[in-house]
N, C-alpha and C positions, 0 to 999 in steps of 0.2 A: 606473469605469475612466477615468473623463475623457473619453468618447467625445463630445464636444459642437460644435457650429459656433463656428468664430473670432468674437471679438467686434466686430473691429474692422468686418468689414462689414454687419454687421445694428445697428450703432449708431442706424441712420435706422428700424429696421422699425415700432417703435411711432411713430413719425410717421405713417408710412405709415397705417399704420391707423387714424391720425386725421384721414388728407385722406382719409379713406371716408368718415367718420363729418360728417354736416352736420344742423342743427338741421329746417332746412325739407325735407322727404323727398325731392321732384323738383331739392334742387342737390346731391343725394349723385351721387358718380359709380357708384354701386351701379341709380340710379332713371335714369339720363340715356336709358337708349333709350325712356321713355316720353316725351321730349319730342318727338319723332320717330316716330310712328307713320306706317304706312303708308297713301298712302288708300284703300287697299281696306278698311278697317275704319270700319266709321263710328262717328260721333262720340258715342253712347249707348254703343256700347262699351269706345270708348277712355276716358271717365267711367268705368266700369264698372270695368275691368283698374286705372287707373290710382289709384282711391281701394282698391279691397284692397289694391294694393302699398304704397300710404302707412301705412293701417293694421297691416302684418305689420311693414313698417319700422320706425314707431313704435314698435309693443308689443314685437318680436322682434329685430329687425337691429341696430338701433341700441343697445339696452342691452347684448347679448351682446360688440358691438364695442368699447362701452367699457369692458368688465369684461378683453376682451380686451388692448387697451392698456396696461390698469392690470397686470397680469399681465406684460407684456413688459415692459415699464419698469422693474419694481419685483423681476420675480424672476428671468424666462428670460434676459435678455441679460446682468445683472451677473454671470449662473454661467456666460458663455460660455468658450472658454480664451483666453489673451491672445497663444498661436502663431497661426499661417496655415497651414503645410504641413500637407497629410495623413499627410506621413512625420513627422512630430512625437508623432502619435496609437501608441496598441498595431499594430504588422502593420496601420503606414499604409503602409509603402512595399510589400508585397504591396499593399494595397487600390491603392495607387494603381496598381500597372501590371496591376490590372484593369478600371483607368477607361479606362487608357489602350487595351487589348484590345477592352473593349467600345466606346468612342466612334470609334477609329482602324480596328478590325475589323484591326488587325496585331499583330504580336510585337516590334514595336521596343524600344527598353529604353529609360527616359529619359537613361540619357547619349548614345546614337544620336543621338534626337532633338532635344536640346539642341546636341547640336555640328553637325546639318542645319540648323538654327537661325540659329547664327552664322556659319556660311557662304551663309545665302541672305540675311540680314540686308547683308553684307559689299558681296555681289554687287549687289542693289540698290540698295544705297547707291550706288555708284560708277556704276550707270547713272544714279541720280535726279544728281547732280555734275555727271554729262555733259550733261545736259539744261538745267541751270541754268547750265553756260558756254557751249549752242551759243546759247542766248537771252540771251546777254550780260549779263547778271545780277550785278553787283558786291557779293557780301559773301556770306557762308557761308552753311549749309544752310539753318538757322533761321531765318532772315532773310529766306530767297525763300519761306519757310512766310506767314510772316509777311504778306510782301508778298503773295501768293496767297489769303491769307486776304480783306486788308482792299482790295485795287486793286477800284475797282467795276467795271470789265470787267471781271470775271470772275462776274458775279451779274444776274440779272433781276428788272425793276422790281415787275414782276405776276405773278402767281402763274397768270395764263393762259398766258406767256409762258413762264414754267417746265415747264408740262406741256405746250404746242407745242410746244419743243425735246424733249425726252421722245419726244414722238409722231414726229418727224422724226426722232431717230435709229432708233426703230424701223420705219420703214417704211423708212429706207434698209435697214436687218439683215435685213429680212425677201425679200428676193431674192437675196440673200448664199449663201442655207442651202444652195440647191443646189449650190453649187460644195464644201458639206461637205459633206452629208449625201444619200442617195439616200432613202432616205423620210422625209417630215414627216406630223406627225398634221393632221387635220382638224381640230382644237379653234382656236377664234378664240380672242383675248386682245384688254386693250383698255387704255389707259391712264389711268388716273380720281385723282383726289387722296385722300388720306386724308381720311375725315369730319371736320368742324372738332369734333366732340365729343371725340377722342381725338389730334388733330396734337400739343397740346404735349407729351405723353406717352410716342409713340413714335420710330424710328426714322425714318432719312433717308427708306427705300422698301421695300416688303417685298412678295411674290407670294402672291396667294389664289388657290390650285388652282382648274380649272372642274369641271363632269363632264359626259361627253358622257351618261350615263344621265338626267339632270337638263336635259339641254340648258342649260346654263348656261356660259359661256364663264369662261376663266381673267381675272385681273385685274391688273396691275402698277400698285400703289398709290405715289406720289409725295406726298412730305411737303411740302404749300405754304406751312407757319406759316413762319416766320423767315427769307427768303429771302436772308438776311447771312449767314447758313450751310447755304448750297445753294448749290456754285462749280458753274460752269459745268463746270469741268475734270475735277469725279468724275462726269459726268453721264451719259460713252459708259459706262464699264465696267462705273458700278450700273446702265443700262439691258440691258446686254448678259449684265449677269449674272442680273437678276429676269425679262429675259423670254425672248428669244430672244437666242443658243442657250444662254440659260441655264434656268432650275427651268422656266419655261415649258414648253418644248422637250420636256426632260427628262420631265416628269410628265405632260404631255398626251401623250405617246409610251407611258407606263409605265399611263396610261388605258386604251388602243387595244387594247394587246397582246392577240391572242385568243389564249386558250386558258390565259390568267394566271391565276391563283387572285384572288382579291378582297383580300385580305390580303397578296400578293406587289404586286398594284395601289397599295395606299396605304402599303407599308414605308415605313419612313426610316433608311436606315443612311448616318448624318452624316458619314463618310468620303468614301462616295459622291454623295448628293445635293448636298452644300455641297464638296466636292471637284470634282465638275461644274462647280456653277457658276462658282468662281475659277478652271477650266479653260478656262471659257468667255468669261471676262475678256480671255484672253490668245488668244483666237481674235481679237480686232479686227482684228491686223494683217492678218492674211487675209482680212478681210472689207470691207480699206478704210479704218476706221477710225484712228484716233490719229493722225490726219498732222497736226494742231496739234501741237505738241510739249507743251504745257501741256495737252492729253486726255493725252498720255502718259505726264505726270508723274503725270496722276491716277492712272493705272492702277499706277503704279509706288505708288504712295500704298495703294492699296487690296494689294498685294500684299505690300509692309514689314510693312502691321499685321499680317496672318496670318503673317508669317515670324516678329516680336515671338512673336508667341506661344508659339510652339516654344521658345524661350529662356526667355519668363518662365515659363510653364505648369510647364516640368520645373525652373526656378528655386527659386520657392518649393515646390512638392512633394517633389521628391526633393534637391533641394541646400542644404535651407537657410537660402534666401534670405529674407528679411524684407521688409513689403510696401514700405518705402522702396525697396529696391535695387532692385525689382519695378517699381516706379515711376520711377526714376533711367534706367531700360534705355528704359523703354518713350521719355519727353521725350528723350533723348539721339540718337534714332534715327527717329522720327514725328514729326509735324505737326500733329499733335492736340495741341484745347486741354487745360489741366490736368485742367478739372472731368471731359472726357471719359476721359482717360487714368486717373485713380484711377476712377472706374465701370466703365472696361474689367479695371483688377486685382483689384478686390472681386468681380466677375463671377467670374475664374481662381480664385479663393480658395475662392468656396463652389460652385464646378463643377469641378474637378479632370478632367481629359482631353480634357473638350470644344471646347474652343477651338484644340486640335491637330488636330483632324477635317480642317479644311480646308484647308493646307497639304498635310498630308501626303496628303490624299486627290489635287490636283493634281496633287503630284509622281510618284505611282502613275501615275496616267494618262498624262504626258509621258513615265516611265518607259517603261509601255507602247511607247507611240508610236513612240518612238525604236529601242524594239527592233523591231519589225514594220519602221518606214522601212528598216531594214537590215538585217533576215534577208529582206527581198522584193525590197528593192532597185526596180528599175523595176516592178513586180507590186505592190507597195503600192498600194491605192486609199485615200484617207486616207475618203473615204465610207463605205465598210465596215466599215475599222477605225472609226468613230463610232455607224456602224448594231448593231454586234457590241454594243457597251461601253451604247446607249442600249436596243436592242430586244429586251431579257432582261431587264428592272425593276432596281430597286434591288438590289443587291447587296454582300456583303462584298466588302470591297478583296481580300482573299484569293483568296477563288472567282471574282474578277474578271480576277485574274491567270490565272487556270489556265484560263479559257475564252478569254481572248488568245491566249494559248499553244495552244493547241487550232485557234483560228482561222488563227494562223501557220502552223500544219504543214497545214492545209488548203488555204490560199491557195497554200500552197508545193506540193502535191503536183499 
């Protein structure tokens, strides 16, 4: 029936599975946490552990891998389809506005979503413009990308100095909270680099949950490889967004909760959780932060790409679109480099809905917001309204509306 993945984006995947595959066992990235052993193990048995892994390698991992290769190169990807949309497929555009139900947890339709899209795309735009003439900045969008890119003030020398700035915006955030929030959990977080084993591989910064059952504190991990692309400028909002009051906050709260079920403790509904966080982006102002105007382009920067996405996401799925045009939206509108922008659309291509999670989950919450500030009027506590939305775990965007609304009639009565 032709039910297959696009080929265009798994073009690299038998690569990939060739930067597994390495002749000497301990430089496969399959073998790398044996170079790293802990020193609670000693050294008889890290010999011990680390020659059966070379041996299974050898006999097992490694041949499988490259039979695997050979298989992808030769048969899986040449029978890929040469479309991108899901709506291309049999009862893709059902399937697809079940991606979008399941990742979004709404009923939105993709042409909703698509025209939310280009109106919050619009609307950014014209704040990021303002920002670029109150800094007197001569020549158009692109250009102060550009320039923001490559001006070495806007970058640190050393990668210690990277994650000091890090640790100073969060300890200013972290006295901030009470003026949101009336309870915070007990769980400590801490600021640590990514392992140099996995830097060139991953992401800018990303959060590993703690657990208070474990005594283990949370961790907001900071990417110090390549410090030419680590501006100072995105540095308040992805802090503010991985720890506090962002996923940190959020999940060391959704720990706490007594009387939670285990399984309500470690949900993830991507509307919610990543709709937090970009919600949490846009709490700096109240907490002090962005008075540079270049933090607040960043923020603006970090808010475009998820508005992108709403546009291209229902682009190629339900409209269409081809991944050039996909791509053409995405450069005409962000500051992101090329190689990053086609990685971001191959991502939309073989993920259908996901990447709408977190906008739309935002705008639920602002939505919220805005209705509670004025059905309460002076009886709005915005505390509550955040205690309400964080101290009931993850949740559908749905039954998160209907317990607001519950909370309004209560506040009100």
């Amino acid at each position: 029936r032709g039910i297959v993945p696009p080929k265009v984006p798994l073009r690299t995947v038998a690569d990939q599975v060739t930067g597994q595959i390495q002749e000497g066992a301990l430089t496969s990235p399959m073998l790398s946490k044996f170079n790293f052993f802990p020193g609670t193990i000693s050294v008889a048995e890290q010999t011990r552990l680390t020659e059966a892994a070379k041996t299974v390698y050898t006999g097992e991992v490694k041949p499988a891998m490259d039979r695997l290769h050979v298989f992808l190169r030769d048969e899986y990807v040449p029978k890929c389809r040469a479309t991108v949309g899901r709506s291309a497929l049999p009862n893709g555009s059902e399937w697809y506005d079940y991606m979008i139900n399941h990742y979004t947890t709404t009923s939105l339709s993709p042409d909703a979503i698509h025209k939310i899209g280009l109106s919050e795309v619009k609307r950014i735009r014209n704040e990021m413009e303002a920002i670029k003439a109150k800094v007197g900045f001569e020549g158009d969008l692109h250009k102060f990308f550009d320039f923001l890119r490559t001006d070495p003030q806007f970058y640190y020398e050393t990668a210690d100095g990277l994650l000091a700035g890090y640790r100073d915006i969060c300890k200013k955030a972290d006295p901030e909270l009470m003026k949101l929030f009336r309870k915070l959990p007990r769980q400590p977080y801490g600021v640590v680099p990514i392992p140099a084993y996995i830097e060139k591989s991953v992401t800018t910064a990303y959060y590993q949950p703690g657990s208070n059952e474990a005594g283990r504190a949370g961790y907001f991990f900071a990417n110090t490889y390549d410090l030419k692309s680590r501006p100072k400028w995105e540095m308040e909002a992805l802090a503010l967004h991985e720890a506090v009051p962002g996923h940190h906050l959020q999940l060391a709260i959704a720990d706490e909760i007594e009387g939670l079920p285990e399984f309500r403790k470690y949900g993830r509904y991507t509307g919610y959780v990543e709709g937090w966080g970009l919600y949490s982006e846009s709490l700096g102002e109240e907490m002090g932060f962005y008075t540079d105007p270049y933090s607040k382009f960043g923020q603006l920067t970090y808010e475009m790409w998820r508005a992108i996405r709403l546009v291209v996401d229902t682009g190629i799925h339900a409209k269409g679109w081809s991944r050039q045009q996909a791509i053409d939206f995405f450069k005409a509108n962000a500051g992101k480099t090329e190689h990053d922008i086609v990685v971001e659309i191959d991502r939309y291509i073989v993920w259908p809905g996901q990447a709408l999670a977190y906008k739309l989950g935002e705008i639920k919450i602002k939505e919220l917001r805005a209705k509670a500030s004025k059905t309460l009027g002076a009886r709005f506590d915005i505390r509550g309204f955040h205690d309400e939305i964080l101290w009931n775990g993850a949740l559908p965007l749905s039954i998160l509306e209907k317990r607001i609304h519950n909370w309004i009639d209560e506040q009100g009565n």
